[in-house]
N, C-alpha and C positions, 0 to 999 in steps of 0.2 A: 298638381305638385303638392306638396305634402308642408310640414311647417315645422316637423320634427322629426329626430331619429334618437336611437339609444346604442349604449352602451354598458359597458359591465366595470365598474370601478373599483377594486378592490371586494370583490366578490358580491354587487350588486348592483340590482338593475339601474341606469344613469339619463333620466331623460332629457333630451338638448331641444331646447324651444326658440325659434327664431335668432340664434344664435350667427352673428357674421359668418360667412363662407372663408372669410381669410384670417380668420381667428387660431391665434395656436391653442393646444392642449394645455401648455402651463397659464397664459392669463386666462382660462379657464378656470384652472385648478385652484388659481389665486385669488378669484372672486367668487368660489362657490365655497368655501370651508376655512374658518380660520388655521387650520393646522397643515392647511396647503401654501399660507400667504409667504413661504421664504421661494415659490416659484415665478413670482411676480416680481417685476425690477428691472432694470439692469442688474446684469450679470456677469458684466466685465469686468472680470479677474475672480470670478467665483466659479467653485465647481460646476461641470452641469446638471441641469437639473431632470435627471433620469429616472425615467420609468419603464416596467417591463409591458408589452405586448405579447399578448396573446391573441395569434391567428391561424387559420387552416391555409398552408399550403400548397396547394394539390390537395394529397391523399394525407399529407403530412401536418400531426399537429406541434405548434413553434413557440415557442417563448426568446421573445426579440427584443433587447435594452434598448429604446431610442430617447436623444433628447427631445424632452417635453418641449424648448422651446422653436423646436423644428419640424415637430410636429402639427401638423392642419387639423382639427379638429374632427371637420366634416370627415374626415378618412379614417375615423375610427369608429364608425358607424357599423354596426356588427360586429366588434370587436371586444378583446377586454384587454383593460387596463390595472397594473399593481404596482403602487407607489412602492417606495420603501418605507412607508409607516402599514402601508395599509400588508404588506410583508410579514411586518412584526406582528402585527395584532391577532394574525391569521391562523399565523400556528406558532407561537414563542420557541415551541422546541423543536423547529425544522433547524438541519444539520446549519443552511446559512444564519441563523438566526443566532442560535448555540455560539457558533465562531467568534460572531463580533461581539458576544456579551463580554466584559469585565477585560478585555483586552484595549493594548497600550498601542495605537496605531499614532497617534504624533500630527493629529487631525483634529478638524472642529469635525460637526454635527452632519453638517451639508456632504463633507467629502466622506464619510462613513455612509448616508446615506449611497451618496454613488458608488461605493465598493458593495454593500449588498446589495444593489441593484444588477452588477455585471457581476457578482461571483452566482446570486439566483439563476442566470441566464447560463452560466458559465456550469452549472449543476445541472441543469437538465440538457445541455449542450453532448447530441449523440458522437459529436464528430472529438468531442474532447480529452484526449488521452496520456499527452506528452507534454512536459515540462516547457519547451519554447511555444507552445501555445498559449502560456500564461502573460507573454508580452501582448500577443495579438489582442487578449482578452481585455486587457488593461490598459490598450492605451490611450483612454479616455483622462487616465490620471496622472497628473504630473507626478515625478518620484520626488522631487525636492518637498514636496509640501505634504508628505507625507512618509512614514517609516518605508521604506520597500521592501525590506526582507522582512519583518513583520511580516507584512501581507501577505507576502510571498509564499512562507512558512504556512500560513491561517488556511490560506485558500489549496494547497495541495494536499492539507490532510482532506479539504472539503470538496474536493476534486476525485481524490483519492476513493474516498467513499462511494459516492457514486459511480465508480467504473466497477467496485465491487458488486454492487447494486446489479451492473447492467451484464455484466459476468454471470450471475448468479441467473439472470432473467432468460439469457442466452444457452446455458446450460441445461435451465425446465426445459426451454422447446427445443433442444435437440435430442433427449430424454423421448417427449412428446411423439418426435417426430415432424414438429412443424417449424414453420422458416421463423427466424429468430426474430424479434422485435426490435433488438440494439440499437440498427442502424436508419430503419425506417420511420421511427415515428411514428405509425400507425397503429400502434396497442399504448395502453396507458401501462408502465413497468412500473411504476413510485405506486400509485395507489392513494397520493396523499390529497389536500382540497383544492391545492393549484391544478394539478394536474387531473382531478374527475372535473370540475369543471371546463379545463379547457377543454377536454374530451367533448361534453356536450358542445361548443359550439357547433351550431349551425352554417353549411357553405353559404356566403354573405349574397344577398342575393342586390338586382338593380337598386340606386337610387335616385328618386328624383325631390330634390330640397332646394328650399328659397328661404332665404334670411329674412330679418324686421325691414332692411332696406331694398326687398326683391332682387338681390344678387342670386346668380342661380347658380349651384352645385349638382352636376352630373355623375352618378355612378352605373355607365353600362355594364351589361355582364355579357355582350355580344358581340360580335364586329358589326354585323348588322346596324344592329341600332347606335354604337357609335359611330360609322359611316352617315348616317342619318343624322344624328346630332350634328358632327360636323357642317353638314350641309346649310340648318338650320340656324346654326350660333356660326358663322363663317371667325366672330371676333373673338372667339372663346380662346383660353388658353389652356395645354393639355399638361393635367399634371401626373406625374410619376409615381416619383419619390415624397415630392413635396419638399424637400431640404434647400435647395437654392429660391423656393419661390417665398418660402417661409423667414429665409435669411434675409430677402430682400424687404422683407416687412409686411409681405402680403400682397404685395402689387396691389391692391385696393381698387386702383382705375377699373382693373377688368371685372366684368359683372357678371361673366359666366365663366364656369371652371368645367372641366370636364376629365374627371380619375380616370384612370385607364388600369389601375389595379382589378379592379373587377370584371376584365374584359378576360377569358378563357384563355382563348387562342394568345392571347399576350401575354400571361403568366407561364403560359407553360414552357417545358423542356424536354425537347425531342434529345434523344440518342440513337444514333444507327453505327454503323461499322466504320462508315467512314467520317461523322461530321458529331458536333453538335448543335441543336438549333436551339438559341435561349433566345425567348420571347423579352420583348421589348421592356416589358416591368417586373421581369423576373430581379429580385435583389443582388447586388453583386456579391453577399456576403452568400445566398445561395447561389449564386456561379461557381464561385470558390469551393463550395460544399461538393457540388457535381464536379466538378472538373479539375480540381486542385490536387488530388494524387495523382493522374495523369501528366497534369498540367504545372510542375509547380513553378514556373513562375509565374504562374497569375495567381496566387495563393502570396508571392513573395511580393509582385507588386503590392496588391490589397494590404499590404502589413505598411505600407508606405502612403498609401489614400486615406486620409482623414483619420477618422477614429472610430472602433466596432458599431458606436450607436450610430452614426451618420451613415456606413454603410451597410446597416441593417437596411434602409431608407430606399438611398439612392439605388436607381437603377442603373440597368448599359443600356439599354434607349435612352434615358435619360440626359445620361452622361456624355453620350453622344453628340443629342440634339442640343446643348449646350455649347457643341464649341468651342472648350474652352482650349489657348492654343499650348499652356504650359502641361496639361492634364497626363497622369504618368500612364494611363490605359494605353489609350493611341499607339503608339512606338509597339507596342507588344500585342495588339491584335494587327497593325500590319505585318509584324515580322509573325504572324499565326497563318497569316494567307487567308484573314477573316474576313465576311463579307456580310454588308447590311442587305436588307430587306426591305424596300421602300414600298407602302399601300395606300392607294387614296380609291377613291370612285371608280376611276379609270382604270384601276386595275393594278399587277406589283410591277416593280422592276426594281433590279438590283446591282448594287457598284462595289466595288471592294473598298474597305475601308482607307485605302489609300488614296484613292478619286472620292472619298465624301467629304472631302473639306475643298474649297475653295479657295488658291491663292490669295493670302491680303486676308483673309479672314472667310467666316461662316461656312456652312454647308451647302450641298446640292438639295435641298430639301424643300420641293414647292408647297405653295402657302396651303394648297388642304392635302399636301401627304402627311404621312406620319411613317416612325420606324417600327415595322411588325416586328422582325426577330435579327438575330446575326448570324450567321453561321461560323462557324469554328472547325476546320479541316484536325481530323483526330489523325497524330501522327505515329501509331501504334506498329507493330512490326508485319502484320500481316498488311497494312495500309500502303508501309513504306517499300515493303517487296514488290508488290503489285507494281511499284512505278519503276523499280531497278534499283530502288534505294538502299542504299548500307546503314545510313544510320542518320540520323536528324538534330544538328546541336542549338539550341535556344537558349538563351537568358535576359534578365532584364537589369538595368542599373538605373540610379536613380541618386542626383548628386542635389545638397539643397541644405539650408543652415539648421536644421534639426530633423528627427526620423519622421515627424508625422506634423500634422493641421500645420501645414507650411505651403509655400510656394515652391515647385522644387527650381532651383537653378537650370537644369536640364534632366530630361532619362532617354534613356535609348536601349531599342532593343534591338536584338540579332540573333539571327538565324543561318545558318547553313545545312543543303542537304548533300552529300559525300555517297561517293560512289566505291568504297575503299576510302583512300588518302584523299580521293580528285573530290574539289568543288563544283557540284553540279548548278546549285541555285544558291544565290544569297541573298537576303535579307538585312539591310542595316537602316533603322528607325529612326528619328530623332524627333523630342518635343521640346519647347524651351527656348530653340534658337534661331526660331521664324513665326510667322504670327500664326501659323497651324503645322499641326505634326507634319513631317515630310520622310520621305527616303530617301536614301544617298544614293541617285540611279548609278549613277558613276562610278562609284564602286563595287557596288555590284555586279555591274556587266567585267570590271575589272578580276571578278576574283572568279568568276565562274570561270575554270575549265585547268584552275591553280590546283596545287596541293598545297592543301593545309599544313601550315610550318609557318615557322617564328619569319623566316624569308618573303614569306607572302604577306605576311600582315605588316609588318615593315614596310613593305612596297606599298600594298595598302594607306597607309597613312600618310603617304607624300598626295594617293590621288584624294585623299579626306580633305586634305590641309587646302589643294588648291581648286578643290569643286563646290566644298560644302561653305555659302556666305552665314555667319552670323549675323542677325540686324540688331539693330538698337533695340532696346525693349525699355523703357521708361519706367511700368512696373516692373521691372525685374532688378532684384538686387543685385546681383550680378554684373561686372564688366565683360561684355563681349568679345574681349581676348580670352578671359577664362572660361567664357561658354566654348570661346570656339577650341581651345585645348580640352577640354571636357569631350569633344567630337574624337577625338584621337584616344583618351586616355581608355575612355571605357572601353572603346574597341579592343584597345590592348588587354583589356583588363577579362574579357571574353574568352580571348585567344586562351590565359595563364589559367585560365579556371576552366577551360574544355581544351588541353591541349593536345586530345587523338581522337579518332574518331569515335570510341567507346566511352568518351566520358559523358558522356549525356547528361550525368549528377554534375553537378559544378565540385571543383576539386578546392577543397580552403585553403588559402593562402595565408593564414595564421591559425594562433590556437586556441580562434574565440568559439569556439563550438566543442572541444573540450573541454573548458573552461564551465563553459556555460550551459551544459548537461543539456542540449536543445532537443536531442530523441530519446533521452528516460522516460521511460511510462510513471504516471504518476503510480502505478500498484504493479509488482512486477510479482 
């Protein structure tokens, strides 16, 4: 085993020597460079302290905002790293650099730093095109504590630009004759030194590392040899994302770790006609990426899961194997008709996401499986024929004392598939008001074989009212009479926003989307 690894910090080589295995990236940054030391502290009630990553995706190369202080160290080993000093230095007259000079944003030092750090990300961001994507982008920043429309304004000319940019790149190769670069990632279109360097990374290959105190850090690139690892280190704990373990302080107790980022087969993402398969440490912020025109309400949950740089991070193995029972996912991979992927030694087997949690708490997860991938049933028209189906209606809500890095009160998702008017299958989810996500069996069996109408769902919510128990929940801020009318309301609140069989879009029920210009291109 080795005693060091490297990294790329602000456009050079970064050697790590005996460094802890449960060490984050910012008391790192805060002991190697005086001009890093405002990432060291507490940082309770301070912005966070963010950095961009750059890594190979697949085929695809990524520039990713995470917080430094949730960040593990060891996991950026083949990777590169760009402060927002190290930003500025780099190229002073990059379009983000230009934006924030001499402007009045209504902020100290720290919180400008983290706005060019997510509008950088937010600039080479292929998926970026539309004015309500500036909320997803941003909500790492509180708007009280700083100008909003300001920014708001700063970052769509610099948004703006860049689609002209990828316009223009899109237009050579179709010229050329060859497939565009826009959406894939895998050509360099900027040309500038962030981006020919990220190009040169290298696919990050195994790691095997030991700290000053012999704690071990594992990076396989196999199932192979992590099934073997496993074996080996029976007490290891397996990390993902690294966001919950790094929140917790490190768990320090455990003295081997084992990434699972570097594992193939776990990274990747199948697509076929009928499913998608996301591998177990695929990011959810790239779930979203794959599946989020299709899919959009898991594109509208994720706008409700933490904040951009956490879910650059976390994974859905992850998030899974966690547990946790308020968690807004849940409710809406069961009303998906999603199903995990269970592997250990002995071989896979697999349950739907509704049988992997366990009454009372935790999962069906024995002590050396792990989660390979989930599958996700794709509900597309030629999918939906094949079964007799007319049309497929889903949404997801999510009720809770502010939009994001909260607890939510409850969410619930539903589903119904319609044969015409008639309900053939339903789906109704709930997280928040049992110690793990559950379904409403009872109503469900109740609605299939109804016609969808304001009559049926009425009736509906008398079998909510006297099947679905709320329990106490001690963390939960919430009283459990208003979790349990929370049960009823969204339902309704489903019905009013899919009220035929063809609305499959959700229909708004005021004029905030108006208002609020959410599908203006930023360059039209």
């Amino acid at each position: 085993m080795q005693s060091w690894y490297s990294f790329e910090l602000d456009g050079e080589i970064c050697r790590v020597e005996k460094e802890n295995t449960h060490g984050s990236l910012a008391a790192f940054l805060s002991r190697l460079d005086p001009c890093f030391a405002h990432f060291g502290g507490d940082r309770n009630g301070h912005s966070p302290g963010l950095v961009v990553m750059g890594t190979l995706e697949g085929e695809s190369h990524r520039f990713r905002v995470v917080d430094a202080d949730l960040m593990m160290l060891a996991m950026l080993a083949g990777c590169q790293v760009w402060t927002p000093e190290g930003i500025r230095n780099a190229e002073p007259e990059h379009p983000v650099n230009v934006a924030f000079q001499e402007r009045q944003f209504e902020c100290g030092d720290e919180r400008i730093d983290a706005l060019i750090a997510l509008t950088f990300e937010g600039y080479y961001r292929p998926d970026l095109r539309r004015q309500g994507q500036i909320n997803d982008q941003f909500d790492a920043i509180v708007s009280r504590t700083v100008n909003a429309a300001a920014v708001r304004e700063t970052v769509t000319q610099v948004f703006a630009s860049t689609v002209q940019l990828r316009n223009e790149a899109a237009a050579r190769a179709e010229r050329a004759g060859q497939k565009s670069p826009v959406w894939s990632g895998e050509k360099d279109i900027f040309g500038d030194r962030f981006t020919r360097q990220l190009f040169r990374l290298p696919e990050r290959g195994a790691l095997l590392y030991v700290d000053g105190s012999k704690r071990r850090f594992f990076r396989p690139d196999n199932l192979v040899e992590l099934l073997k690892l496993r074996r080996e280190y029976p007490e290891a704990v397996f990390v993902a994302g690294g966001t919950s373990l790094a929140r917790r302080g490190g768990a320090a107790e455990c003295p081997e770790l084992i990434s699972l980022e570097g594992v193939k087969e776990l990274s990747s993402f199948l697509t076929t006609e009928e499913s998608w398969e996301i591998g177990a440490a695929v990011s959810l912020t790239r779930v979203a990426e794959q599946i989020g025109r299709e899919c959009p309400p898991f594109s509208k949950v994720l706008r409700r899961f933490a904040s951009r740089p956490v879910r650059n991070r976390a994974t859905l193995g992850g998030y899974l194997a966690t547990a946790w029972g308020p968690g807004q996912l849940a409710p809406l991979l069961m009303a998906l008709n999603a199903r995990v992927i269970l592997l250990s030694a002995e071989g896979e087997r697999d349950a739907p996401v509704s049988q992997f949690y366990k009454p009372g708490g935790g999962t069906i997860l024995q002590p050396r499986e792990l989660i390979r991938s989930v599958i996700i049933p794709r509900s597309n028209e030629t999918v939906l024929a094949a079964r007799g189906i007319t049309s497929r209606l889903c949404d997801v809500y999510t009720a809770g004392p502010r939009r994001t890095s909260c607890e939510p009160y409850a969410t619930a998702s539903f589903a119904i598939e319609l044969r015409d008017r008639h309900i053939i299958k339903a789906w109704l989810a709930y997280s928040g008001i049992a110690a793990v996500p559950e379904r409403a069996r009872e109503a469900e069996e109740f609605l299939s074989g109804k016609i969808w109408e304001e009559k049926t769902v009425i009736e509906a919510l008398g079998v909510l009212n006297r099947t679905v128990e709320v329990e106490t929940e001690e963390r939960s801020p919430a009283e459990p009479a208003y979790r349990k009318q929370l049960v009823g309301t969204l339902f309704q609140k489903f019905f009013y926003q899919h009220p035929t069989p063809g609305s499959v879009r959700p229909e708004f029920l005021s004029a905030t989307a108006e208002f609020g210009k959410l599908e203006e291109p930023f360059l039209t």
